[in-house]
C-alpha positions, -999 to 999 in steps of 0.1 A, spaced: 469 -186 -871 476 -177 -838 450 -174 -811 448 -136 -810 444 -131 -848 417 -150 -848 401 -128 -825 407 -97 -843 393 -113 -873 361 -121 -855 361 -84 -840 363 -73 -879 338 -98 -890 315 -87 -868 317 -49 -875 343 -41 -849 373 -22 -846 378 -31 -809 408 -51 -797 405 -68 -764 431 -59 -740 464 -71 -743 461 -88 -708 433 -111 -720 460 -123 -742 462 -162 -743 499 -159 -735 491 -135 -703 479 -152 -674 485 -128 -647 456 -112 -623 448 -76 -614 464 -64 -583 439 -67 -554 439 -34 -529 466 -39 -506 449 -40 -469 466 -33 -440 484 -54 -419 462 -76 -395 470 -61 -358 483 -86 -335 465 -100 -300 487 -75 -279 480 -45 -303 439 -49 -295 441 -54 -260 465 -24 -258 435 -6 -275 408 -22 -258 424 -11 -224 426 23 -234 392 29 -244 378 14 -210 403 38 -190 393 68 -211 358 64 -201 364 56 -165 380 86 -162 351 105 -178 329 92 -153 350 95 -123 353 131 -138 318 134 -138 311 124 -102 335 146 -92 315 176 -106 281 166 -98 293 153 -60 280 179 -44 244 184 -61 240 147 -49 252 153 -14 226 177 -15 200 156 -25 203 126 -12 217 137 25 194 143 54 198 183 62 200 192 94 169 194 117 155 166 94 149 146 121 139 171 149 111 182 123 100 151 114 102 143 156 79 176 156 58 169 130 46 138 145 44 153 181 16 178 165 -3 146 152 -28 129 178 -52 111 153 -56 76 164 -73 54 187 -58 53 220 -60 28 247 -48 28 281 -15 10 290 -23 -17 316 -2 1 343 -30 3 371 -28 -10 407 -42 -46 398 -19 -63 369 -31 -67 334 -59 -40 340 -59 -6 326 -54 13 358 -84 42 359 -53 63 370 -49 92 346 -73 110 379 -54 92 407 -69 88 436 -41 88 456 -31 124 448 -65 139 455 -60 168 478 -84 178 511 -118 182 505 -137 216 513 -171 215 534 -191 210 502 -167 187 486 -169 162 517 -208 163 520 -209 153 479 -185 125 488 -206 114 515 -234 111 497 -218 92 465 -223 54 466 -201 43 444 -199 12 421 -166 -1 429 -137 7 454 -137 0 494 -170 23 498 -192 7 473 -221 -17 484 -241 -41 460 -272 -26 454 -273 8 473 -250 21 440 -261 57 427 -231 66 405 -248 90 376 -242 59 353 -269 40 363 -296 67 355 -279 72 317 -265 103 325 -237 111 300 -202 108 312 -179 139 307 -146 145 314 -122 143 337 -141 108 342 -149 103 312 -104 101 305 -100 82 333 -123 49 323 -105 18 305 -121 21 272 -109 34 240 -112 71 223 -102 82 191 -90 114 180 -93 132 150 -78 168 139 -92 190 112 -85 227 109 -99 248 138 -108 220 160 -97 184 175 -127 160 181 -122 134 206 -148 101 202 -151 83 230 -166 44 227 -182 45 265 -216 61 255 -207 73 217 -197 101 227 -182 134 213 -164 161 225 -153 193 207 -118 213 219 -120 245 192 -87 254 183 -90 282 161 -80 307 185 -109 319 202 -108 324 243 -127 306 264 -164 322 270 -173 337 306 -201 329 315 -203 297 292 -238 272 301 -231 245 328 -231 213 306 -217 178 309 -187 178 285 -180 217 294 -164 241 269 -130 232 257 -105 254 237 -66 238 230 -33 252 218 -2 238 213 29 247 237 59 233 224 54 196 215 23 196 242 -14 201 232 -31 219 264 -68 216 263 -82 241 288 -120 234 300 -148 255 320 -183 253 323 -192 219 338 -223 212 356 -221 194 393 -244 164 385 -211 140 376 -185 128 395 -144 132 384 -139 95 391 -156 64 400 -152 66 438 -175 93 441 -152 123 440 -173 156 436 -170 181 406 -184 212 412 -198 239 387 -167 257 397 -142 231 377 -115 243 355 -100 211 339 -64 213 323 -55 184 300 -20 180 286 -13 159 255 20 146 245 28 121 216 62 102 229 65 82 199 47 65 171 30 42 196 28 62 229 4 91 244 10 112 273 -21 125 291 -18 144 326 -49 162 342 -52 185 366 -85 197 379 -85 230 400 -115 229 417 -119 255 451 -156 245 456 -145 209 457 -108 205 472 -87 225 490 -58 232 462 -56 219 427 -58 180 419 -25 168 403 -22 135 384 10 118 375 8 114 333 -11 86 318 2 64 290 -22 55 261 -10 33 233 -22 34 197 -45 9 182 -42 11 146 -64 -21 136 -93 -8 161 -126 6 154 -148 23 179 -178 -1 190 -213 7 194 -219 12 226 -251 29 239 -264 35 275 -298 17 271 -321 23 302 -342 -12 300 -307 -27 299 -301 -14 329 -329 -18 349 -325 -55 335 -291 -56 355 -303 -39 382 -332 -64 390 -309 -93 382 -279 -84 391 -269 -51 413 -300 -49 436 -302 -88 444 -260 -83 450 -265 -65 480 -299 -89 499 -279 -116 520 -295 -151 512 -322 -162 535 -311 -190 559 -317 -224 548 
């Protein structure tokens, strides 16, 4: 018995009318036809494809820079004026602490020029007897001991003299007003900027009245009301009651202040008093010191210092 009969025997046997299929035959040996697949591409073929997709995207986004070009040009350039605002911007900020450049007559020491002596005009009859009667602590009329500059009593300092010492100020600018802080004596000065005029018939007073504007990229501080009992300067040059003090305040650069004062002052001098422009520098890293007129200090100096300055030793 053959090989397949014996099979369908068994199938019958065991209750079953099923036949295998003829393929399971002993006699067939072939195997089902696997899925044909196509062809494997060659190495030319993919980079052929390969190349194509990367040149189909760079032209997508060259296409896309193309169209958005503009909306960046217009973000990312500067406009113009950029820089003359920003150049304006910072000419309208004074806040700092200012110091002045060491551009006076002796080298290495902040001058005590922004009220220069050598531009003071002729004084008038009241102006000279004033002068006369100052004695100085320093310059060619000063003599140790016989000193009675306004200092040495712990008068307040006010300006113009109070701009023209070497010591350091800070400003600060809030809406309505500038505040100017001045280390010599702690003290402060108000210039209203809100608008207002000056007053006219303001209270004689050591620091004055001050009210500023801007003109351009220049802050003009314009001042009235002083009292008579200070000089403008440490040689002893009168100011009068009389006094109308223009500052002008220009920021050159980052680093750089411009301050020029001119005092008009008919009860003192015979025209206005001109000085050439003062450069400050900014001192970021500084902080305003301490620094208090204390009277026992100063009769300690005078006692030991000042007054016994001005006795020639007694012969040996």
């Amino acid at each position: 018995m053959e090989i397949e009969e014996v099979i369908e025997a068994k199938e019958v046997e065991d209750g079953k009318n099923e036949t295998l299929p003829v393929h399971l035959c002993l006699d067939d040996f072939s195997v089902p036809p696997r899925p044909s697949l196509p062809p494997r591409p060659t190495f030319l073929l993919l980079r052929r494809k390969v190349f194509s997709l990367w040149l189909a995207a760079a032209l997508a986004v060259l296409g896309a820079n193309m169209a958005y070009a503009p909306i960046l040009a217009a973000q990312t350039s500067r406009p113009s004026g950029t820089a003359a605002t920003s150049t304006s911007a910072l000419s309208h900020d004074l806040s700092g602490v200012w110091m002045q450049y060491p551009d006076g007559n002796v080298p290495g020491v902040p001058g005590m020029n922004a009220v220069d002596n050598r531009t003071r005009p002729a004084l008038t009859p009241w102006g000279k007897a004033k002068f006369d009667a100052a004695k100085p602590l320093v310059g060619p009329r000063a003599v140790p001991g016989e000193e009675n500059n306004p200092e040495l009593r712990c008068d307040p300092d006010g300006p113009p003299k109070l701009l023209n010492l070497p010591n350091p100020f800070e400003i600060v600018q809030i809406p309505g007003r500038v505040l100017m802080f001045f280390e010599l004596g702690h003290i402060w000065r108000t210039v209203w900027t809100d608008g207002r005029p000056l007053p006219k018939d303001p209270d004689p007073s050591y620091l004055g009245y001050s009210v500023g504007k801007w003109v351009g990229d220049t802050f003009v501080v314009e001042t009235i009301g002083f009292n008579d009992k200070l000089w403008d300067d440490s040689f002893g040059n009168p100011r009068s009651d009389e006094t109308r003090l223009t500052e002008r305040y220009r920021r050159l650069n980052h680093d750089t202040l411009e301050m020029q004062i001119t005092m008009d002052d008919p009860k003192s001098y015979t025209k206005p008093w001109v000085s050439p422009p003062k450069l400050h520098k900014l001192e970021p890293g500084w902080e305003l010191a301490e620094w208090f007129c204390v009277q026992d200090e100063h009769n300690t100096y005078d006692n030991v210092v000042r007054k016994p300055a001005g006795v020639s030793p007694k012969p040996k």
